[in-house]
N, C-alpha and C positions, 0 to 999 in steps of 0.2 A: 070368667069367660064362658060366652054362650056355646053351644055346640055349634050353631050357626056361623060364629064368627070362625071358631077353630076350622073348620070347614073350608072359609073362606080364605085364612089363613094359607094353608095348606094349599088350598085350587092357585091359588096368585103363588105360594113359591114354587108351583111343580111349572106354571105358565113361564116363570122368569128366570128357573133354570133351565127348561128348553128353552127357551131364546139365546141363554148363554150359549147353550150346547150349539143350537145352528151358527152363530156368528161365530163360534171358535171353529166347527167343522169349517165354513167356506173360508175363512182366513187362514188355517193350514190346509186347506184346497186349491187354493190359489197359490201359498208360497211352494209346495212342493209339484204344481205342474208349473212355474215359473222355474226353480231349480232343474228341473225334469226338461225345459225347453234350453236353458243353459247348456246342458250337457252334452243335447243333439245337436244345437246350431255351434255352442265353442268349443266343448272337449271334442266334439265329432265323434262319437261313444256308436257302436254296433248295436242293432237293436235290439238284441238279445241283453246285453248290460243295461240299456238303459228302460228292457223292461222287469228288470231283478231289482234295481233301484228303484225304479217305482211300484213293483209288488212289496218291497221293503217297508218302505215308505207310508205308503198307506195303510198296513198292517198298525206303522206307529203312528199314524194318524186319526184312526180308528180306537185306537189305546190311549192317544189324548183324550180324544171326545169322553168316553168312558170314563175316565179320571176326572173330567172336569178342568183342565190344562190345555192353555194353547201353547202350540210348540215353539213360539218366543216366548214364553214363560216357562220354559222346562230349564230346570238348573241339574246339575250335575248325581244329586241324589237321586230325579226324576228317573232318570239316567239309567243308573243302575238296577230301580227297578224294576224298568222297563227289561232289562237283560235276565234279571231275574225271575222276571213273569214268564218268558220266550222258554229258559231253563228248563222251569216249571214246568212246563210241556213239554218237555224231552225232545229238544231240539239242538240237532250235534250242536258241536265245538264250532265244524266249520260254518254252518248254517248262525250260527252265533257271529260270526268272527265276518262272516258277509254282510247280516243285518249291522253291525257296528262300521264298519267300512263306508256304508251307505249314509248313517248317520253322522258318520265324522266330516263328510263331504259335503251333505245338506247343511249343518250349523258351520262351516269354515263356510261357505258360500252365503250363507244369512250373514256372517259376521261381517264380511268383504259388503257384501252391500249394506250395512249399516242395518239391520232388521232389527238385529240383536247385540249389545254391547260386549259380553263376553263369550264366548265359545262354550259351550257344557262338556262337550265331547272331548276337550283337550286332552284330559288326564284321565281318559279311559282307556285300565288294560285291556288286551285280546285274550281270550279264555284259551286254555290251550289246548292246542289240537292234538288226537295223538297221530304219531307217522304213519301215514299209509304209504307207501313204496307204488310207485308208478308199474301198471304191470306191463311186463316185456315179454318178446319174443325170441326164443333162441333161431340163428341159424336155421338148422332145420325144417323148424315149423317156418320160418319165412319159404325158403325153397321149396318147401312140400305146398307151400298156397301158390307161390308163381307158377308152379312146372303142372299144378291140376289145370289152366285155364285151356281151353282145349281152342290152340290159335288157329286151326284152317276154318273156324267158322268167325265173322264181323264181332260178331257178340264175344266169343271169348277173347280176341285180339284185341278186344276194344278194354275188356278188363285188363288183361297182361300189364297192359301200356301203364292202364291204372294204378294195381299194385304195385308197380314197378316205379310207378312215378310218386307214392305215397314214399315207399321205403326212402328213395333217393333223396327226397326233399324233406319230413317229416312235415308234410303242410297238417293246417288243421282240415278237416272235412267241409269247413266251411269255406275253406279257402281253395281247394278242387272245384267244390260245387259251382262259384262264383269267376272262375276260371276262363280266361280269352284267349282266343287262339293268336292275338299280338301280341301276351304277356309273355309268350315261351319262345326263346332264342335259340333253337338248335345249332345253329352256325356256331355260336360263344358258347355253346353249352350252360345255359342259362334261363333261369325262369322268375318274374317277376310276383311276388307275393303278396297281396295285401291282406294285414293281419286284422286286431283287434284296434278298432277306431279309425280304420281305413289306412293304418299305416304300413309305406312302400317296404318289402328288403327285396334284396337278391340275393337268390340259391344258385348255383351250382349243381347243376346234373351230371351224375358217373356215365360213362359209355354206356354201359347194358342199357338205361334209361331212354338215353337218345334214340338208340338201335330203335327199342320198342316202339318206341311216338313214333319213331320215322315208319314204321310198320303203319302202325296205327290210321298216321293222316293219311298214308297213300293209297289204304286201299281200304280199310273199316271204315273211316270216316266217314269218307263220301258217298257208299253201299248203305251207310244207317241213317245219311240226310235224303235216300230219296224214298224213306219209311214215312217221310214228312208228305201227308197230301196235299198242302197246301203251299208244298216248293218252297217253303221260307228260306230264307238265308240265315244260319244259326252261328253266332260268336263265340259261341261257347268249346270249349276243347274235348270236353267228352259226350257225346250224343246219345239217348236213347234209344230204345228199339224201335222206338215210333216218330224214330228222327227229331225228337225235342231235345232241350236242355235239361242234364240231369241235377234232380237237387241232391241234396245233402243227406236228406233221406233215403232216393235212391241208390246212390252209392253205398250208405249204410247196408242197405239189404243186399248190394251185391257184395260186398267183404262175407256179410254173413254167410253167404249162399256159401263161398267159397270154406268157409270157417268148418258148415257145417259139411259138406262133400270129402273134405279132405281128412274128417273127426279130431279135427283141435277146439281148444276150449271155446265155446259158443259165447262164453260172458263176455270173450277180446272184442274189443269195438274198434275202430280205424284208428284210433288213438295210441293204441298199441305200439302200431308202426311209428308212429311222432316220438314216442317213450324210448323205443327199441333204435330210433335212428340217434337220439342225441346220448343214449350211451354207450351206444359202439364208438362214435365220437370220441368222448369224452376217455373210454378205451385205450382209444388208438392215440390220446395223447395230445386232443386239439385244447386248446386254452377255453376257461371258460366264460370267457367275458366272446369268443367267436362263437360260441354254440350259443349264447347268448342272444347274437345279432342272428345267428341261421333261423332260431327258433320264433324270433320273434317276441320275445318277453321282454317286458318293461322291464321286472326286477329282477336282479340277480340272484335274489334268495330263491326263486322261482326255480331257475334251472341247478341252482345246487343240490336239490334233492338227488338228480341223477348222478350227483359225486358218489354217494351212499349205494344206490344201484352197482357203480365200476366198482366201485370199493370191495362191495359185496361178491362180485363175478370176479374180480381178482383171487379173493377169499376161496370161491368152491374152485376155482382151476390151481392153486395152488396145492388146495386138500386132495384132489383127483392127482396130483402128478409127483407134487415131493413123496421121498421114500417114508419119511417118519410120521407120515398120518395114513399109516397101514397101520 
């Protein structure tokens, strides 16, 4: 064989394995933004999840192309070493156990539309995660954040209301930020929440809460919608200094502000209060399939971590009070 032909050889398989390569890119291109459209028009999925699935996603889509494998031809060994590769790179347990989630979802959705005959994903375990404990706030540090907000001026009233409406409710931060002034029922003491995937609950607000809002809409509100110079009319339930809707960011920064003003732990983020409400809860004794519904969680495994939490604060209040752990 000529050099010539070797040559030739070579130039023609490097041409008709790119070609492979592009026609397996755009056909796991197409099936993972068609899965990716699934999600948002029928799970109804928030857009923060269904852009973690599609960051997922394409990371193993990009890992086919590489391999050489369209992802209807990945089989279950594929699989794993794709989990393995991720590993590889020193990427937690959880980050492992989210990209497999993502995957389990994508092949049961290929297999439901006939893409694919069997599933890969079936008989994949979850790598395990080690416990990270939710972190909470005792008492105190909640009181020492409400009692800093300084209520004879708009702005700190307009926090008070906030904190106070965090603690009561344990919403998530996205779910304040996203917040209408028809979802909150003061009259029934009640506020309606939607969670992850646009799903409804109802909470229940304790008096202190109500007091606050009721402070709140009568006289803050409407002092920080006419910050707004363009008069809008704004739905939203907590307002900015510049009479807009606050996002989820800015509320972030105002917990901090507070976090940092008062010298508690700066790492606590508004999730805190969500942590710290469902195990004073769980505490006091409420069942856990209610704190369940309050929190808004799909799974139950979800809110049992804060069994471990009560458990634990039973633990140091017992060590603090019995005589014989002196």
């Amino acid at each position: 064989m000529t050099l010539m032909t070797t040559s030739l050889l070579v130039r023609n398989f490097l041409i008709a394995w790119s070609v492979i390569n592009v026609a397996i890119s755009k056909e796991q291109g197409s099936h993972v933004e068609q899965f990716i459209e699934y999600l948002s028009k029928v799970r109804n999925l928030s857009e923060n999840t269904l852009r973690s699935y599609q960051t997922d996603l394409l990371a193993f889509e990009q890992w086919c192309s590489r391999e050489g494998v369209a992802v209807t031809r990945v089989d279950h060994r594929s699989l794993r070493l794709y989990l393995a590769y991720l590993k590889q790179a020193q990427y937690s347990a959880k980050t492992l156990n989210r990209h497999l989630s993502a995957l389990r979802g994508f092949y049961k959705w290929m297999q439901r539309e006939k893409l694919i005959a069997t599933d890969p994903a079936l008989s994949l375990s979850n790598p395990r995660a080690p416990r990270n404990l939710p972190h909470t706030m005792t008492d105190s540090d909640v009181n020492k954040l409400l009692e800093s907000c300084d209520v004879s001026t708009a702005v700190g009233l307009r926090d008070r209301a906030f904190l106070e409406f965090l603690y009561a409710t344990g919403a998530r931060i996205s779910e304040v930020a996203s917040l209408k002034l028809e979802q909150v029922d003061l009259q029934n003491g009640t506020v309606r929440l939607f969670g992850k995937g646009s799903k409804e609950r109802i909470v229940p607000l304790y008096e202190s809460a109500i007091e606050w809002l009721k402070k709140y809409l009568r006289s803050s509100r409407p002092t920080l919608l006419l910050k707004d110079k363009a008069g809008r009319a704004h739905s939203a339930l907590f307002i900015s200094v510049r009479g807009n809707n606050m996002s989820a960011d800015s509320l972030r920064k105002v917990f901090s502000s507070y976090l940092t003003a008062t010298g508690l732990d700066s790492s606590l983020s508004p999730h805190a209060m969500r942590h710290t409400y469902a195990t004073e809860l769980l505490g006091g004794g409420a069942d856990l399939r209610v704190v369940q519904e309050l929190l808004g969680h799909e799974s139950l495994s979800t809110t049992q971590v804060y069994t471990h939490l009560s458990v634990d604060r039973l633990k140091e209040a017992a060590k603090a009070a019995h005589p014989r752990s002196k």
